[in-house]
N, CA, C and O atoms as CSV, one atom per row, in Angstrom:
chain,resi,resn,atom,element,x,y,z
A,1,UNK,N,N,-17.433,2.761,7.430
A,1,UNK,CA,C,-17.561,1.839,8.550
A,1,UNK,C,C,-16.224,1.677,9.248
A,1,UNK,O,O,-15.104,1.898,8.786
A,2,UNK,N,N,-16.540,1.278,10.367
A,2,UNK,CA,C,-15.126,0.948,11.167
A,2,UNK,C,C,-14.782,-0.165,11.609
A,2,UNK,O,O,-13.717,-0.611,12.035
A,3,UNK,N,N,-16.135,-0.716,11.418
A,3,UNK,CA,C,-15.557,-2.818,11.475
A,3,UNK,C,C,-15.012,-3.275,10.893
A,3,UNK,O,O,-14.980,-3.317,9.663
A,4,UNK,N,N,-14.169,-3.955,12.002
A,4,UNK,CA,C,-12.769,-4.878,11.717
A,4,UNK,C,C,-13.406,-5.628,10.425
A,4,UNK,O,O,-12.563,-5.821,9.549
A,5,UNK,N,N,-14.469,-6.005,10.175
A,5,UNK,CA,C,-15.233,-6.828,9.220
A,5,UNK,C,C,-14.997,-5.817,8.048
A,5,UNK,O,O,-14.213,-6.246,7.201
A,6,UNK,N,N,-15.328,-5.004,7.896
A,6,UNK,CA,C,-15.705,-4.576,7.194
A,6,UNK,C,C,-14.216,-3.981,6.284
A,6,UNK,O,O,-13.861,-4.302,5.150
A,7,UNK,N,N,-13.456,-2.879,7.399
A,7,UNK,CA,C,-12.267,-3.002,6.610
A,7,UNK,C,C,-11.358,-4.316,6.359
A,7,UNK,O,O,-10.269,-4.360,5.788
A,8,UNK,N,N,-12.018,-5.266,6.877
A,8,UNK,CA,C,-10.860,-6.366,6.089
A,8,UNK,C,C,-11.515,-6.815,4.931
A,8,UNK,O,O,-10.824,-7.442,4.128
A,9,UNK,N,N,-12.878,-6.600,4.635
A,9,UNK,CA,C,-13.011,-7.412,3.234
A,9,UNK,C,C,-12.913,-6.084,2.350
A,9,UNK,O,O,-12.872,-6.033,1.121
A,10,UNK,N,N,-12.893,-5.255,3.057
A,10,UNK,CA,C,-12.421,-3.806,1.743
A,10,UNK,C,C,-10.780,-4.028,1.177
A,10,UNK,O,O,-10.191,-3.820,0.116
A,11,UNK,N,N,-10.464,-4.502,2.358
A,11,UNK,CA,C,-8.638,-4.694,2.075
A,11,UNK,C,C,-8.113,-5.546,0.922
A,11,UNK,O,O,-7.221,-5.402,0.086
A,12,UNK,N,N,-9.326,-6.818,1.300
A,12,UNK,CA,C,-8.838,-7.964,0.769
A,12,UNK,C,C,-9.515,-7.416,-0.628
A,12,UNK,O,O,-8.795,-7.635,-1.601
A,13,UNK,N,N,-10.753,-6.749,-0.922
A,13,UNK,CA,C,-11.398,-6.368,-2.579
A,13,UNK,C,C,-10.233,-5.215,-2.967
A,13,UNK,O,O,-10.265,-4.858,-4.145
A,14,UNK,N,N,-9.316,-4.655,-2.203
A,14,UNK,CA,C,-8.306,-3.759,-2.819
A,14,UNK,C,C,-7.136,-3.925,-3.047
A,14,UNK,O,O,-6.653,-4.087,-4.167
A,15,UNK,N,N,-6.283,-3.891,-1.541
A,15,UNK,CA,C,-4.933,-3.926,-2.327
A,15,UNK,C,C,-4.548,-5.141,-1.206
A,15,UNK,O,O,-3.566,-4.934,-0.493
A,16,UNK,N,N,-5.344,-6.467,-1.031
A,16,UNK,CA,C,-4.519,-7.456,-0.527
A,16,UNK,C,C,-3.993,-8.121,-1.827
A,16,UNK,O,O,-2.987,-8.785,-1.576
A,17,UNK,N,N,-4.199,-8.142,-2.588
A,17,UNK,CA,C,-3.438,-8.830,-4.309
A,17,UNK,C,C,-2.211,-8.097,-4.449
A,17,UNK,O,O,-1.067,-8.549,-4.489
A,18,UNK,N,N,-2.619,-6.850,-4.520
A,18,UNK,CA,C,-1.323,-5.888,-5.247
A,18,UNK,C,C,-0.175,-6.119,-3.389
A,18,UNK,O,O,1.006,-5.922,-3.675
A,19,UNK,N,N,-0.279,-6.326,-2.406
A,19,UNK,CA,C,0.569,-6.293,-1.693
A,19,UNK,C,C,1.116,-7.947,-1.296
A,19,UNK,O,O,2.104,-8.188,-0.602
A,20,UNK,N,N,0.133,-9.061,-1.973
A,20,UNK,CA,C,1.109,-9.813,-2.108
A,20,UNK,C,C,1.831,-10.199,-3.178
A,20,UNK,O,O,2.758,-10.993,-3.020
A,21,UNK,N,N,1.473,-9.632,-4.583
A,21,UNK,CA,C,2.452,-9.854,-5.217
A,21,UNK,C,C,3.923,-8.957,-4.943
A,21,UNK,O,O,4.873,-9.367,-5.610
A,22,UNK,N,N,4.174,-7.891,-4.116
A,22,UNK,CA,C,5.008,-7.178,-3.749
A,22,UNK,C,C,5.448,-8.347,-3.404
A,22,UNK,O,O,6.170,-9.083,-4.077
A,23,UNK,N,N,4.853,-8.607,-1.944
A,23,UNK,CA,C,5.963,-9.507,-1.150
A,23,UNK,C,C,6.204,-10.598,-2.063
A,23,UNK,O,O,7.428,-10.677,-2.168
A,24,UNK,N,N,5.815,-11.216,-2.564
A,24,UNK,CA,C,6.158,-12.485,-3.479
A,24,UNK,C,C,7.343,-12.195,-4.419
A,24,UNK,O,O,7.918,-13.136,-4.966
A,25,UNK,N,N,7.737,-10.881,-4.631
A,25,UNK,CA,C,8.876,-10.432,-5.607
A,25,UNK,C,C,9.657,-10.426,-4.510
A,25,UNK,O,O,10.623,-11.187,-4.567
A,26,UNK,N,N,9.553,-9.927,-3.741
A,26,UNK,CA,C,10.718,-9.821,-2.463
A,26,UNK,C,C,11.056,-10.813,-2.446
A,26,UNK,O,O,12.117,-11.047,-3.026
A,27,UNK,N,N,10.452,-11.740,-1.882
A,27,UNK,CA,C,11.031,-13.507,-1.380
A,27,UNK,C,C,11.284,-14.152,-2.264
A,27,UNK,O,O,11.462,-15.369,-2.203
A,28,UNK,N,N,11.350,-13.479,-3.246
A,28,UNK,CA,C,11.648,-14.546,-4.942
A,28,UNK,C,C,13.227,-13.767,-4.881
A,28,UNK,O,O,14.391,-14.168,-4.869
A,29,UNK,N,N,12.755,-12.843,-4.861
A,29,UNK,CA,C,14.579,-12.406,-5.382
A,29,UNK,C,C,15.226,-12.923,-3.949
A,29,UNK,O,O,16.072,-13.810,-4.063
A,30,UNK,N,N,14.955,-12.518,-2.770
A,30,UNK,CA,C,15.959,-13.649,-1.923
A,30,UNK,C,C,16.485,-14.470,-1.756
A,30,UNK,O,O,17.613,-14.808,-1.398
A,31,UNK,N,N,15.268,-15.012,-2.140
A,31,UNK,CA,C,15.953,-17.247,-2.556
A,31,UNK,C,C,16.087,-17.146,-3.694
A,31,UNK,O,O,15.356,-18.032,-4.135
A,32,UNK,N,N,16.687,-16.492,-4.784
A,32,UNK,CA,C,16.708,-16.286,-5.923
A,32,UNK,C,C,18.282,-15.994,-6.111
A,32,UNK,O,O,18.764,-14.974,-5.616
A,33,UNK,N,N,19.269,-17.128,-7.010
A,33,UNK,CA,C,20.512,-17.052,-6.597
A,33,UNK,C,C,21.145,-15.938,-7.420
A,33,UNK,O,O,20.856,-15.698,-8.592
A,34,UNK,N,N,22.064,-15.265,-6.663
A,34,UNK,CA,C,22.598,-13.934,-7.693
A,34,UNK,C,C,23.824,-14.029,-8.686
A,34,UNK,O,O,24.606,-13.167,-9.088
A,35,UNK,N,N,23.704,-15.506,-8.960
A,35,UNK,CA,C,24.602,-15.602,-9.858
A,35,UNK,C,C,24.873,-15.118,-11.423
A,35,UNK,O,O,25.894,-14.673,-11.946
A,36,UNK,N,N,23.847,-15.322,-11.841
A,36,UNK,CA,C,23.214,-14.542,-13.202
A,36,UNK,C,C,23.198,-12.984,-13.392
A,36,UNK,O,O,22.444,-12.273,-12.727
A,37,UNK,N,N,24.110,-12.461,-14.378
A,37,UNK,CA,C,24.084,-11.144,-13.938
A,37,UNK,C,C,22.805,-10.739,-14.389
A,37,UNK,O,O,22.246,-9.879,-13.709
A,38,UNK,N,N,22.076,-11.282,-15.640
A,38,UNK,CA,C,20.934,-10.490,-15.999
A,38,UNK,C,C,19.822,-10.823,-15.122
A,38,UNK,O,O,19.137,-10.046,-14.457
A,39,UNK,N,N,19.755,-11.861,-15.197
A,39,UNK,CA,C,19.057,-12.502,-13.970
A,39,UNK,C,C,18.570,-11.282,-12.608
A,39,UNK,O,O,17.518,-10.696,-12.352
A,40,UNK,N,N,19.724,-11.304,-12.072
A,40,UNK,CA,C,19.879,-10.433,-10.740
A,40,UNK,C,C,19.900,-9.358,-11.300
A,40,UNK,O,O,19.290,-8.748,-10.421
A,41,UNK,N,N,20.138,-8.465,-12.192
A,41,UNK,CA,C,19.564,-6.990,-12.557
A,41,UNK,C,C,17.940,-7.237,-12.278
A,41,UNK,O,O,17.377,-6.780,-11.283
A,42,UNK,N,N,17.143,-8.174,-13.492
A,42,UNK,CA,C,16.056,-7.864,-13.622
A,42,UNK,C,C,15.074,-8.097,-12.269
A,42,UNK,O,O,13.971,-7.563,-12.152
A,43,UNK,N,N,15.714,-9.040,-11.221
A,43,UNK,CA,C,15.218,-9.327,-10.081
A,43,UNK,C,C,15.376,-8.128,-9.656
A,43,UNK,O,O,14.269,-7.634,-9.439
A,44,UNK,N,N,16.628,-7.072,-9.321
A,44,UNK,CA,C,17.125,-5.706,-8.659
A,44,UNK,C,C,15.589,-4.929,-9.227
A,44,UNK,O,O,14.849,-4.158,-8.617
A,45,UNK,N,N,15.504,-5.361,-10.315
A,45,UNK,CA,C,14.552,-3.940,-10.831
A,45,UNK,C,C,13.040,-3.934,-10.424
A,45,UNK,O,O,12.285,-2.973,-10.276
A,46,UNK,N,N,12.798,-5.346,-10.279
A,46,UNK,CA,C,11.451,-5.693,-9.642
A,46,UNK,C,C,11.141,-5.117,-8.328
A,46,UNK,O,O,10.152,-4.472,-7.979
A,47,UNK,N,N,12.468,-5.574,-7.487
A,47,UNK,CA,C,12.522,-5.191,-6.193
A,47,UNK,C,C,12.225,-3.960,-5.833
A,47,UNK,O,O,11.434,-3.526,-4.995
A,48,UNK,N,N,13.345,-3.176,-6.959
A,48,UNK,CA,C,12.844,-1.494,-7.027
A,48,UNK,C,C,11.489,-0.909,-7.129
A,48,UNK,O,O,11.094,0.037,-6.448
A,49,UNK,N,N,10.719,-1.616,-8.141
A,49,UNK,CA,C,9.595,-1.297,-8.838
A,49,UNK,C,C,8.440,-1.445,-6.967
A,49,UNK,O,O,7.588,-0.692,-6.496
A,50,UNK,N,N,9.026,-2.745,-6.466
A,50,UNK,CA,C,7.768,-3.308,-5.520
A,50,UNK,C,C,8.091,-2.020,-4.232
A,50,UNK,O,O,7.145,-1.645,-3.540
A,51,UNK,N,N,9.158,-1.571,-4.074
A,51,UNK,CA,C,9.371,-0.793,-2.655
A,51,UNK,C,C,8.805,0.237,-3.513
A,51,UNK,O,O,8.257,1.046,-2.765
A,52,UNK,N,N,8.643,0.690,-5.072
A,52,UNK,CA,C,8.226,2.283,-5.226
A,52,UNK,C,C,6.456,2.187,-5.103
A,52,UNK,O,O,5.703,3.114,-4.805
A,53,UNK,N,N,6.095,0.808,-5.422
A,53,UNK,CA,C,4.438,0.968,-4.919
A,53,UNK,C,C,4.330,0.594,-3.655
A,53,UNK,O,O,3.256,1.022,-3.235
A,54,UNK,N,N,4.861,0.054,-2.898
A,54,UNK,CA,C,4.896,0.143,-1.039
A,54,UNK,C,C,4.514,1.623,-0.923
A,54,UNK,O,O,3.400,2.041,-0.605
A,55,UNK,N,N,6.011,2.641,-1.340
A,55,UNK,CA,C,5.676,3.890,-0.945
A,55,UNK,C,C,4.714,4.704,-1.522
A,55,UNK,O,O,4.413,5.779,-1.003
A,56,UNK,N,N,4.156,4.266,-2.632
A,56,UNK,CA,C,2.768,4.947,-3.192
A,56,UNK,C,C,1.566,4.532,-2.262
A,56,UNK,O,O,0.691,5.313,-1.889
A,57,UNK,N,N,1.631,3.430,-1.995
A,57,UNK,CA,C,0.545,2.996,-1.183
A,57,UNK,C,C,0.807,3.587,-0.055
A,57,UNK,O,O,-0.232,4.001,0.459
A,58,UNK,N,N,1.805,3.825,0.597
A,58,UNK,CA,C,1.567,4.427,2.181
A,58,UNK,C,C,1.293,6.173,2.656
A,58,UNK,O,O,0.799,6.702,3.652
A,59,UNK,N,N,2.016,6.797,1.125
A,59,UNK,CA,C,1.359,8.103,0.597
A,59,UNK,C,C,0.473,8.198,0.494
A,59,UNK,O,O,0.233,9.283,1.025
A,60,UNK,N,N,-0.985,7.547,-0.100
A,60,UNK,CA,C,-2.102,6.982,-0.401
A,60,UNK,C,C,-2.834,7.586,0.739
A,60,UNK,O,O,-3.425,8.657,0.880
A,61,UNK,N,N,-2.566,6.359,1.664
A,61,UNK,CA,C,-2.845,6.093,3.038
A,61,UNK,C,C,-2.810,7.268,3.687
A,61,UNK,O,O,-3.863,7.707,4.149
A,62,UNK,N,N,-2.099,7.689,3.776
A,62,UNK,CA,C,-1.615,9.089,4.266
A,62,UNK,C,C,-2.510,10.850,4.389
A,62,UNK,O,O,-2.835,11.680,5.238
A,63,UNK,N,N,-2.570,10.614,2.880
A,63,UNK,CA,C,-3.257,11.406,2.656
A,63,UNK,C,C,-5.020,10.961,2.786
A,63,UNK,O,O,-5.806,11.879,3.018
A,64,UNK,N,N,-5.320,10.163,2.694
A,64,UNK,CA,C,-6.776,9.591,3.433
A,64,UNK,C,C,-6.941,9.517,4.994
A,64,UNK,O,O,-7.914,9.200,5.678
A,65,UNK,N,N,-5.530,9.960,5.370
A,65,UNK,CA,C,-6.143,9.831,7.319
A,65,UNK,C,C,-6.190,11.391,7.065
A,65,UNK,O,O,-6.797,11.981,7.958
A,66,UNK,N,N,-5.789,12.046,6.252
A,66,UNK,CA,C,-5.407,13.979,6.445
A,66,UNK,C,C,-6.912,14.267,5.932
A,66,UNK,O,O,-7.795,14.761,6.633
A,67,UNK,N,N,-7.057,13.831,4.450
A,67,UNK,CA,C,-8.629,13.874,4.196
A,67,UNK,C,C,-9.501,13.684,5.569
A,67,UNK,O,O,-10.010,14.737,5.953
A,68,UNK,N,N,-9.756,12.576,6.351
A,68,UNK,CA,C,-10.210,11.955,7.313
A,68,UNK,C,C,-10.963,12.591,8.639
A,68,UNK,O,O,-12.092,12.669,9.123
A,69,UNK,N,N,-9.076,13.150,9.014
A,69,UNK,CA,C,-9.628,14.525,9.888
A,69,UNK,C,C,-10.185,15.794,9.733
A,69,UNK,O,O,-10.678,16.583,10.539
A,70,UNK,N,N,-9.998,15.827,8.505
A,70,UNK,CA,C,-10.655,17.016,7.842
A,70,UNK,C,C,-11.875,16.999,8.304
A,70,UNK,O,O,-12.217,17.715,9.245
A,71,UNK,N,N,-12.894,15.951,7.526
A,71,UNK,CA,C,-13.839,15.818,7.769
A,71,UNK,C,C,-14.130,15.372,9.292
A,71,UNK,O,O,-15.328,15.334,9.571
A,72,UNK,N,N,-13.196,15.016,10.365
A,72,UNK,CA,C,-13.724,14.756,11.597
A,72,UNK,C,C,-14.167,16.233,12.109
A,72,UNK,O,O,-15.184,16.713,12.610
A,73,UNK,N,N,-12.491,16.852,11.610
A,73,UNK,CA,C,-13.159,18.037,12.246
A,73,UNK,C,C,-14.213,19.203,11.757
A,73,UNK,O,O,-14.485,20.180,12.455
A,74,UNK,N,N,-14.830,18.927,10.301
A,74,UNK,CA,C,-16.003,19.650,9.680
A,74,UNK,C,C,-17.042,19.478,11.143
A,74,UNK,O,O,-17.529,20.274,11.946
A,75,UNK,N,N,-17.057,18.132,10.987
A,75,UNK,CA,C,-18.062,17.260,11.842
A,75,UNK,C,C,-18.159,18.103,12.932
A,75,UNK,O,O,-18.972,19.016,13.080
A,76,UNK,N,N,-17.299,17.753,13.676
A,76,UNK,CA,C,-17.274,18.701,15.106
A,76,UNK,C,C,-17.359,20.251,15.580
A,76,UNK,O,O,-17.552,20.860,16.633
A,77,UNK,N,N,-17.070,20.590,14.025
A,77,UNK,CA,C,-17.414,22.283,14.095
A,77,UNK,C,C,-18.654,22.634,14.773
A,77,UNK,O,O,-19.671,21.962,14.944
A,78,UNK,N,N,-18.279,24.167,15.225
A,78,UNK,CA,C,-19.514,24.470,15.792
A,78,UNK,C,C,-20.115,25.360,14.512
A,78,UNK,O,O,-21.238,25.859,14.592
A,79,UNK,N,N,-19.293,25.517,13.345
A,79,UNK,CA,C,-20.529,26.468,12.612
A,79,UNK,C,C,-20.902,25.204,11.502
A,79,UNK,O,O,-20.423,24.074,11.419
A,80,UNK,N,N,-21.816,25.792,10.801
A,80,UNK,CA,C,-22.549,25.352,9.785
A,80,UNK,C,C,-22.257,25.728,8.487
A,80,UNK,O,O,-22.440,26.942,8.396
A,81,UNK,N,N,-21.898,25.263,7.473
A,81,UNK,CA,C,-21.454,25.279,6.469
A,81,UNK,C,C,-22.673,25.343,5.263
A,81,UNK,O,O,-22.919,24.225,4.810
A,82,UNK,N,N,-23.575,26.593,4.594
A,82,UNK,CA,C,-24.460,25.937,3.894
A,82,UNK,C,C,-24.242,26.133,2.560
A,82,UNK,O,O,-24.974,25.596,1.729
């Protein structure tokens, strides 16, 4: 489907959780004072961890618009595939 409806409650049953706990590590380690050295390592490492599933997720993504056209353009072929 292509309704706005529709991909938003797919979003929200998928990865609206996993992308706000990302951001929620982000804005924690910001206001999060760096005085503590262990402290601020283990915050550093979270941070790390949340930008390496950002970029899994947008790889993801990625490769589902390439899948995508694939199939747009099966679709539009003029031969038949049996």
């Amino acid at each position: 489907e292509v309704r706005v409806s529709h991909i938003s409650a797919r979003y929200l049953k998928t990865w609206f959780l996993p992308d706000i706990c990302i951001i929620s590590i982000d804005y924690l380690f910001m206001l999060s004072d760096a005085g503590g050295g262990s402290k601020a390592q283990s915050a550093l490492r979270l941070s790390k961890i949340a930008r390496f599933l950002r970029i899994l997720r947008i790889l993801r993504l990625r490769k589902l618009r390439d899948i995508l056209e694939v199939l747009v353009r099966r679709q539009n072929s003029e031969h038949v595939v049996v």
